[in-house]
C-alpha positions in Angstrom: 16.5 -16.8 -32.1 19.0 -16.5 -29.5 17.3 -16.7 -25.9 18.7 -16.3 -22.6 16.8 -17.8 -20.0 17.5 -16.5 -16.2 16.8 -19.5 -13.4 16.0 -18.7 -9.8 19.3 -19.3 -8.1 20.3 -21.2 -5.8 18.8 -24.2 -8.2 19.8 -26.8 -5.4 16.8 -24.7 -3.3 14.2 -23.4 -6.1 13.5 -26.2 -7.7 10.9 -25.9 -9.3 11.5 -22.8 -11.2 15.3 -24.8 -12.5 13.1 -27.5 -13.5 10.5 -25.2 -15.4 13.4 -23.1 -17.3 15.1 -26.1 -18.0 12.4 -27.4 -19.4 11.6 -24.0 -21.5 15.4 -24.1 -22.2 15.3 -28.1 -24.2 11.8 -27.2 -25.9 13.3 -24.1 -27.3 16.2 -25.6 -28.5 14.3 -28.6 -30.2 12.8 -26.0 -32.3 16.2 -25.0 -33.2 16.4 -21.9 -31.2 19.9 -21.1 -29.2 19.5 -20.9 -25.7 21.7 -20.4 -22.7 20.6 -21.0 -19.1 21.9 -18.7 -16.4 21.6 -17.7 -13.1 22.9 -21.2 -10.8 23.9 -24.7 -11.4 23.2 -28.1 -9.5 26.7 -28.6 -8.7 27.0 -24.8 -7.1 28.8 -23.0 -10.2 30.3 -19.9 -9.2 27.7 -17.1 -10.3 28.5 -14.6 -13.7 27.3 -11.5 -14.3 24.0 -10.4 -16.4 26.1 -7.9 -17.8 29.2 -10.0 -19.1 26.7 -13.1 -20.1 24.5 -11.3 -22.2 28.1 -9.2 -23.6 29.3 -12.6 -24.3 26.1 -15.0 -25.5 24.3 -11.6 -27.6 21.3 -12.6 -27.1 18.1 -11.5 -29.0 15.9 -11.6 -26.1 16.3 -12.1 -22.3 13.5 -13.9 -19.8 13.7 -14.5 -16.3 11.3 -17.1 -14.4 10.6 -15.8 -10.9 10.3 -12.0 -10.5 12.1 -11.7 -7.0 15.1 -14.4 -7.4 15.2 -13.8 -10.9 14.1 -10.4 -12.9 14.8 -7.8 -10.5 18.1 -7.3 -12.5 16.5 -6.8 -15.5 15.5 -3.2 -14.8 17.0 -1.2 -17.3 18.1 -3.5 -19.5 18.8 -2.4 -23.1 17.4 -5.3 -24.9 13.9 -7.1 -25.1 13.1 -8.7 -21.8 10.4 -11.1 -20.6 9.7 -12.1 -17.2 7.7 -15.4 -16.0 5.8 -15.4 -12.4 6.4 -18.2 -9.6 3.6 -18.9 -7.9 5.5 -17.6 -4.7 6.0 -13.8 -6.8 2.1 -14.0 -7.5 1.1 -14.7 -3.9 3.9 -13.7 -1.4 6.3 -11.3 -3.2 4.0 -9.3 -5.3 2.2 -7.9 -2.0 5.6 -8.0 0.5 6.1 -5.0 1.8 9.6 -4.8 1.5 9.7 -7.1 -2.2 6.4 -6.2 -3.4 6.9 -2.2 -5.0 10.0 -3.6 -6.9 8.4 -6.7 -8.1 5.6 -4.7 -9.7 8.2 -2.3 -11.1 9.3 -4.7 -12.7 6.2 -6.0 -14.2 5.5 -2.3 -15.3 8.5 -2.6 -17.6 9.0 -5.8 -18.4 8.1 -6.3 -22.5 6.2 -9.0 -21.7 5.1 -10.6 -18.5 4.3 -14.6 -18.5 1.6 -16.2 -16.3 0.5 -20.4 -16.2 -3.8 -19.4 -16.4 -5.8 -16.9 -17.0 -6.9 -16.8 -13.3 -3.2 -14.8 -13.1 -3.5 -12.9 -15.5 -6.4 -11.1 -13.7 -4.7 -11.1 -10.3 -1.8 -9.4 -12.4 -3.5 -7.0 -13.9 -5.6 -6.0 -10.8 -2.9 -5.6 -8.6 -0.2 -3.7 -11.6 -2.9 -2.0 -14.0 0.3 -1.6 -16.5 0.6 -4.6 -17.8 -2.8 -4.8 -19.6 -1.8 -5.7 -23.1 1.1 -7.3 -22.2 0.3 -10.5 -20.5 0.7 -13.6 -21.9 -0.9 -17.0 -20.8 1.8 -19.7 -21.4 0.2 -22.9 -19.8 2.8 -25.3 -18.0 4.0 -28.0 -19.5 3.1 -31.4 -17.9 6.3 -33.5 -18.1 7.0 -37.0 -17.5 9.3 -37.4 -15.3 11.8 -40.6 -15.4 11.1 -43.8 -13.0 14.1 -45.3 -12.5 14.7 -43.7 -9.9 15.4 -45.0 -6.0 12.5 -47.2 -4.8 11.4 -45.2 -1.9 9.8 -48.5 -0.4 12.7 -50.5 -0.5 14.9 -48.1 0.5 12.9 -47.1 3.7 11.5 -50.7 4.7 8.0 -49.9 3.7 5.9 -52.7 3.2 4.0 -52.8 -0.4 1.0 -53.3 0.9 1.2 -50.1 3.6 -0.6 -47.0 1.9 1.9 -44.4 1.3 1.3 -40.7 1.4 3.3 -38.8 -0.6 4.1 -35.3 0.2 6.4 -33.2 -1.8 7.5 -29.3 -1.9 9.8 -26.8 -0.8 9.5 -26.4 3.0 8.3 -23.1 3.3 5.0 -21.8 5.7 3.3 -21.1 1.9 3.7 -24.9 1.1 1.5 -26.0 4.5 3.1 -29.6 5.4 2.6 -28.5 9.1 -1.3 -28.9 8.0 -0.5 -32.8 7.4 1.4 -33.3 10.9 -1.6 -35.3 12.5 -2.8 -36.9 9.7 -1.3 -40.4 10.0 -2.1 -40.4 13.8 -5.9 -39.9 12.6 -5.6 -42.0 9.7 -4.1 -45.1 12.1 -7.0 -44.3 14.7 -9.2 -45.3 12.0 -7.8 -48.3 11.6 -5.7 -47.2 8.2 -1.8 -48.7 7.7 -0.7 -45.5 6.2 2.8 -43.9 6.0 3.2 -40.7 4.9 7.0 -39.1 3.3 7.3 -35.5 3.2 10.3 -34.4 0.7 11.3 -31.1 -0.7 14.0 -28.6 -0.5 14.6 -26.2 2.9 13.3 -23.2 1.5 12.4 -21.5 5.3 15.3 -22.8 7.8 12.9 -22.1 10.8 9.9 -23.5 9.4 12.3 -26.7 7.9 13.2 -27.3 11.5 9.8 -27.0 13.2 8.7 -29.7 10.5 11.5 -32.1 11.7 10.7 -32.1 15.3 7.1 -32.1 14.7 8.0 -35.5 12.6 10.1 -36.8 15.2 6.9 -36.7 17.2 4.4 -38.3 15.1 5.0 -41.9 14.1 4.3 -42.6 10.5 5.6 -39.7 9.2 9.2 -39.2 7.2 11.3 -35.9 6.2 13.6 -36.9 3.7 16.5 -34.7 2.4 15.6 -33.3 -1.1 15.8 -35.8 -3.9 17.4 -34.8 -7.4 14.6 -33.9 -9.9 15.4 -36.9 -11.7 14.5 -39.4 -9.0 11.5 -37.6 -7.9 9.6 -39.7 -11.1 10.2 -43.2 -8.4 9.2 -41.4 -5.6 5.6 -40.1 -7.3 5.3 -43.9 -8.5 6.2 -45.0 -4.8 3.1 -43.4 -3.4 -0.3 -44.1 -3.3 -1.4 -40.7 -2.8 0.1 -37.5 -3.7 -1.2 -34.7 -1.1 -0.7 -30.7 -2.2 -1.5 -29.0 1.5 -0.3 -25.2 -0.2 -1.7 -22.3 1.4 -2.3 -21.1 -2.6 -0.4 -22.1 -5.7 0.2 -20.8 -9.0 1.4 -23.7 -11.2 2.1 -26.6 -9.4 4.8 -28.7 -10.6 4.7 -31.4 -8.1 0.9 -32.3 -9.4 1.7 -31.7 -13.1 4.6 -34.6 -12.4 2.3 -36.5 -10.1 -0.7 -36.2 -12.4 1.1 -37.0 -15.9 2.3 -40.5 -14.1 -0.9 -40.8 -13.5 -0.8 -40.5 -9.4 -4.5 -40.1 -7.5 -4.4 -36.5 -6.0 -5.3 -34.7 -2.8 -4.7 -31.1 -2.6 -5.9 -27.6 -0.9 -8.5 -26.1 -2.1 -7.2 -22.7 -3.7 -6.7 -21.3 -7.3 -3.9 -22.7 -8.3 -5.1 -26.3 -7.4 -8.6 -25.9 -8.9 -7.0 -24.8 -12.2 -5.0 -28.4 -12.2 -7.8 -30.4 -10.5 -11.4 -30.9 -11.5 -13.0 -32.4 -7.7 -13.7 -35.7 -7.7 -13.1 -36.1 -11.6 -9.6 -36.2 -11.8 -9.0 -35.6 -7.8 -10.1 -34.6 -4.6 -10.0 -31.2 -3.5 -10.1 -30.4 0.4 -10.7 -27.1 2.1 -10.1 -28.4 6.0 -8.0 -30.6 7.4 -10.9 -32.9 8.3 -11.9 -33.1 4.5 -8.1 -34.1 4.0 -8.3 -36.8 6.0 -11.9 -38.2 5.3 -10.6 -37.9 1.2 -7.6 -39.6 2.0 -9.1 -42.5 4.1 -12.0 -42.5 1.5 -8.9 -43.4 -1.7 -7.2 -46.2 1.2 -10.3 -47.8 1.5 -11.3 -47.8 -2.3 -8.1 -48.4 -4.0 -10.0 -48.9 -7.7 -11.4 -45.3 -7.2 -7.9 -44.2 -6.4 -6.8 -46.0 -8.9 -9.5 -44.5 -11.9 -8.4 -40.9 -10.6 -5.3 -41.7 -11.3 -6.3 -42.8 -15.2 -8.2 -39.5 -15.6 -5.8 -36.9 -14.7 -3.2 -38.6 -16.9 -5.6 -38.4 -19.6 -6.6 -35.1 -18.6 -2.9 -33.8 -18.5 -1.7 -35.5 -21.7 -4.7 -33.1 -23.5 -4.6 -30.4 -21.6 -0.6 -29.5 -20.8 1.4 -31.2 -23.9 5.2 -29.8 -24.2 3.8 -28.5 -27.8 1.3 -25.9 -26.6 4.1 -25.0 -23.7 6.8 -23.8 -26.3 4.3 -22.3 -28.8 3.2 -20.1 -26.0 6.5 -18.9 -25.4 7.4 -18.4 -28.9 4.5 -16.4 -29.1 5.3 -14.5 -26.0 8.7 -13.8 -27.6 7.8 -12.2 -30.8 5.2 -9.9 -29.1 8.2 -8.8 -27.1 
């Protein structure tokens, strides 16, 4: 089969959704399928048309990850299509007034639409009655990321033995980092050594520059530039602590990479979180700021609890998201289409 995958462009901002087709992309082709990735490079390729790559490539099948950034050109399209949903098109663009109608016009017509759990699939189906039939569960894969990346610690002068909070995500109001903006003060106050990093791409200008004055008034607290997907493996190995502070989630990639290195987690309580995490078996799950702090203070002070989190949700991964049952999925999604 000859596949063309569409990735949310710029990649250099969404990255998550390059990471995911890129990933869908090297599966694919392992199974000896052809595939061609499209839509914006890392190094800022200048942009091709849908209409001259598909002329050109002939593919038997089109999907686009991410509705809004992604699929919207796909209307019309005279082959079979798929489309995959962000966890930004299930919870922002889907009911956006201005993005929302042509998202779900979209899903009406797309051959097949693709959601991470079956907790989307209802939301889908509620909100775009047309798709019943045509939704497909195609669970995230939960991929281990490389570690040899820059050491965080040594880099930044942070001691070993200083508890490091780890904070990654596209900075964006959805995301929530402004909800972790006192959190070191109150950690310190009672009596924790904790630094906390916050690192991801600047998805929201505005919201990116309120973070970096807020920052530059809290001591304790770093906002790095974004890191390379490749060297985000060190960083998640860096920390002590990876904290999710999202607003609501689909499929979170930045706890699938934590969780599969086996990283203790801290994240909102919303949908897409409690489909990752199981509270207090493979991490903690918070519904107020006060409840992320207490659950955070509670892992500094019990590093062997943090640390038997940490074993479970690797395990609990490495059974639950392998790259196998990712690719099947799709395949499957594919010849329905």
């Amino acid at each position: 089969m000859k596949v063309l995958l569409l990735t949310p462009s710029p990649t250099a901002v969404h990255l998550g959704g390059a990471a995911t087709t890129a990933r869908y992309r090297d599966g694919l082709q392992a199974r000896g399928h052809l595939c061609e990735l499209s839509g914006g490079t890392a190094e800022g390729g200048l942009k091709v048309s849908l209409a001259g790559t598909v002329g050109r490539f002939k593919p038997d099948l089109v999907h686009a990850h991410d509705v809004a950034r992604s699929g919207l050109q796909l209307l019309g399209l005279r082959l079979p299509w798929v489309v995959s949903l962000s966890g930004e098109d299930l919870h922002s663009d889907m009911v956006d007034d201005h993005r929302g109608p042509l998202v779900c016009e979209v899903l009406r017509h797309a051959h097949r639409v693709l959601v991470p759990n079956p907790e989307a699939a209802a939301l889908v189906e509620e909100r775009v009655p047309d798709t019943v039939g045509k939704i497909d569960v195609v669970p995230r894969a939960a991929q281990r990321l490389p570690i040899d990346g820059t050491d965080l610690r040594r880099s930044l002068g942070i001691p070993r033995q200083r508890f490091l909070i780890l904070l990654p995500g596209g900075l964006r109001p959805v995301k929530g980092q402004h909800r972790a903006m006192s959190l070191v003060r109150v950690l310190r106050a009672a009596g924790a050594d904790v630094e906390m990093i916050v690192v991801g791409p600047e998805q929201d200008p505005v919201y990116a520059q309120e973070l970096r004055a807020q920052c530059e008034r809290e001591a304790g607290i770093r906002l790095l530039p974004t890191l390379a997907h490749d060297r985000m493996g060190a960083a998640y190995q860096d920390a002590d602590v990876v904290l999710s502070t999202s607003l609501c989630e689909g499929c979170a990639p930045t706890l699938l990479e934590a969780g599969i290195l086996g990283r203790p987690i801290v994240a909102a309580d919303v949908p897409g979180n409690r489909e990752l995490i199981r509270h207090k078996e493979t991490g903690l799950l918070f519904a107020t700021e006060e409840q992320m702090a207490q659950q955070i203070l509670a892992l500094y002070r019990n590093r062997s609890a943090a640390g038997a989190l940490g074993v479970r949700i690797r395990e609990d991964f490495q059974r639950r998201f392998p790259a196998e049952q990712e690719i099947a999925s799709l395949l499957s999604a594919y010849a329905a289409a």
